[in-house]
N, C-alpha and C positions, 0 to 999 in steps of 0.2 A: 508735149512733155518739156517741162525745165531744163533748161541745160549745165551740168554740173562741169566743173573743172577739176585739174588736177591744183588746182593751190588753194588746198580743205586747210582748217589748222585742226588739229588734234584734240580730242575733249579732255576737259580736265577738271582733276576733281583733286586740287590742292596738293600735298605736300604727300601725299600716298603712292605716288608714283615711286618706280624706279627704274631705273636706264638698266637692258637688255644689253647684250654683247652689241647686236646687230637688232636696231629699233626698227619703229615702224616704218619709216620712211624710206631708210632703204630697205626694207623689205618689198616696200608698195613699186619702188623704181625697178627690180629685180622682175616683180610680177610681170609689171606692164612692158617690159622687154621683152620676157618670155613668150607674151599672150600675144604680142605684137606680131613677132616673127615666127609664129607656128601657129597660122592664122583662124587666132580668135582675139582680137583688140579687146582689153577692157577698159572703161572707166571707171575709175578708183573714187570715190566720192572721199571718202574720209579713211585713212593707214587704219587707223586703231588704235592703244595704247601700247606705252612702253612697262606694263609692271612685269614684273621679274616671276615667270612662272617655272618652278622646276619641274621636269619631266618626272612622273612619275610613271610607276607600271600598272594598268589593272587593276591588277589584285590590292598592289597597294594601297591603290585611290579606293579600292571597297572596302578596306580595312579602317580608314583615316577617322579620326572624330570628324563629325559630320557638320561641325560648325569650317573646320579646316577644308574638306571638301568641298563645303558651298563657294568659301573662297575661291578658292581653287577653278572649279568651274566657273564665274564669275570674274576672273582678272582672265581669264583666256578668252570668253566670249570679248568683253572690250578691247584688249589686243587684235582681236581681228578686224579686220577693215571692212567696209562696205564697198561693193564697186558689182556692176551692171558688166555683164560680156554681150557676147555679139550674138547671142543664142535666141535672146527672149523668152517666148512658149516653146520655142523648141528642143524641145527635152530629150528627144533620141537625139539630136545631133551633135546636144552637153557631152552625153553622157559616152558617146563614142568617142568625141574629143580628150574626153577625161580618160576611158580606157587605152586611147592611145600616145597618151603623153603623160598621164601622173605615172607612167613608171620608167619615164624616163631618164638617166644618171642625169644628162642637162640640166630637168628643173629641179633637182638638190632635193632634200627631206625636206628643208626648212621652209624652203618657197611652195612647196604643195601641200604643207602643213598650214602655211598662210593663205594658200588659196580654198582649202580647204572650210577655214571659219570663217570665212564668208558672213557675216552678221545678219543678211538679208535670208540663208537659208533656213528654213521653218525649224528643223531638226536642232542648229544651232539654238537658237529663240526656245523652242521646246522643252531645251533642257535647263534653263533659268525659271521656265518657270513650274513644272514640275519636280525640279528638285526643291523649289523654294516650299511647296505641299510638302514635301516630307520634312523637310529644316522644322515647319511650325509644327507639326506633330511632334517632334522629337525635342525642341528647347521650351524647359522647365521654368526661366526666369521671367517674370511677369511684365519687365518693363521691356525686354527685348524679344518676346512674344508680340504684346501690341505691335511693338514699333516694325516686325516683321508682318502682319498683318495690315499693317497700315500702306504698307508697300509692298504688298499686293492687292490690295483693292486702287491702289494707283496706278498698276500697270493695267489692269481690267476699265481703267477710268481712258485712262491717255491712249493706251497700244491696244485697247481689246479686239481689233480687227485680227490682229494675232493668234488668241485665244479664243473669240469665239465662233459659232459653228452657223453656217446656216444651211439649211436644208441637210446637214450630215455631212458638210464639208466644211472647215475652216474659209472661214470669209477671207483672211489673207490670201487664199490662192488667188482670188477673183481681181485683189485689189490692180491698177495699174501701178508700173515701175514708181513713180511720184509718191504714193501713198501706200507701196511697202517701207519704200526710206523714212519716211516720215514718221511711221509707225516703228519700225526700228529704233530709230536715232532717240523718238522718247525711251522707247525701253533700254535703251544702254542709257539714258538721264537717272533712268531706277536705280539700273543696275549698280553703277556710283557711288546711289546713296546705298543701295547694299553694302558695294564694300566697304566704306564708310563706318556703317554701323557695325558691322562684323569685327571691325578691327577695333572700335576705340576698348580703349582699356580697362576703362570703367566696367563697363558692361561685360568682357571678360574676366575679371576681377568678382565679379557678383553670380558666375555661374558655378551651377552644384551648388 
């Protein structure tokens, strides 16, 4: 396997960003202190981004215009970082790890909320691209239809290890560490130009 370091630089997608109280960065240093010394070591491959997502509640977010939601989901998946712990395959000794430390007061809301979105986790990935099925069902505007279908058939091109199934199982499970990031890191290049397209003005301007 490749070996990654902590001196990732952060993806970027122009002038759409915006500075968080507390960015990626130090969020990623906070992580790997935490994971350090309550031992499970992670490597952090890439923080995430810094857009400005506000908490909302539930219900809220199922209430929201659903161009506004996609956002929404969308600038939190990139916000989160990519990084490999000391686990591997081993999924019960995560998952007891996680039971006995994400409710810890030590590792704060914010840092188990960052360790949380995880970008490499299926569930994370899952929801970009299932919500993105419902996005094209629901927007009416012709040029921003395509251009949402045009990126998804991009992510089915670049990341479909992600999305597709073999034998009744998602082929990402199977993949090795190297080629889930891999597979990732295109789909947050998508994700981008989602946001991207979500936001320009124009294309807001011409909806309804």
């Amino acid at each position: 396997m490749m070996e990654h370091t902590f001196g990732f630089s952060p993806l970027s997608f122009g002038n759409k960003k915006e500075k968080t109280v507390e960015g990626s960065l130090e969020k990623a240093k906070k992580l790997t202190e935490f994971c350090a010394t309550h031992g499970n070591p992670v490597n952090i491959i890439e923080p995430g981004e810094n857009f400005e997502v506000e908490k909302i509640e539930k219900e809220e977010l199922h209430n929201m215009d659903k161009i506004k939601r996609y956002l929404h989901i969308c600038k939190g998946y990139l916000n989160g970082p990519i990084f490999l712990d000391s686990f591997s395959e081993d999924h019960k000794s995560r998952r007891d790890w996680e039971m006995k430390y994400e409710s810890e007061e030590s590792m704060g809301q914010d840092i188990r909320n960052y360790y949380k979105a995880n970008r490499l986790g299926i569930n994370n990935c899952s929801k970009i691209v299932g919500f993105l099925d419902l996005l094209i069902d629901h927007v009416e505007d012709p040029m921003l239809n395509e251009k949402l279908k045009m990126l998804e058939k991009e992510i089915f091109e670049k990341a479909g290890d992600i999305v597709e199934k073999e034998e009744g199982f998602l082929k990402y499970h199977k993949l090795d560490d190297d080629k889930k990031i891999n597979a990732v890191q295109e789909l947050s290049k998508i994700v981008g130009k989602l946001v991207a397209t979500l936001e320009n003005k124009d294309i807001k301007q011409n909806l309804n």
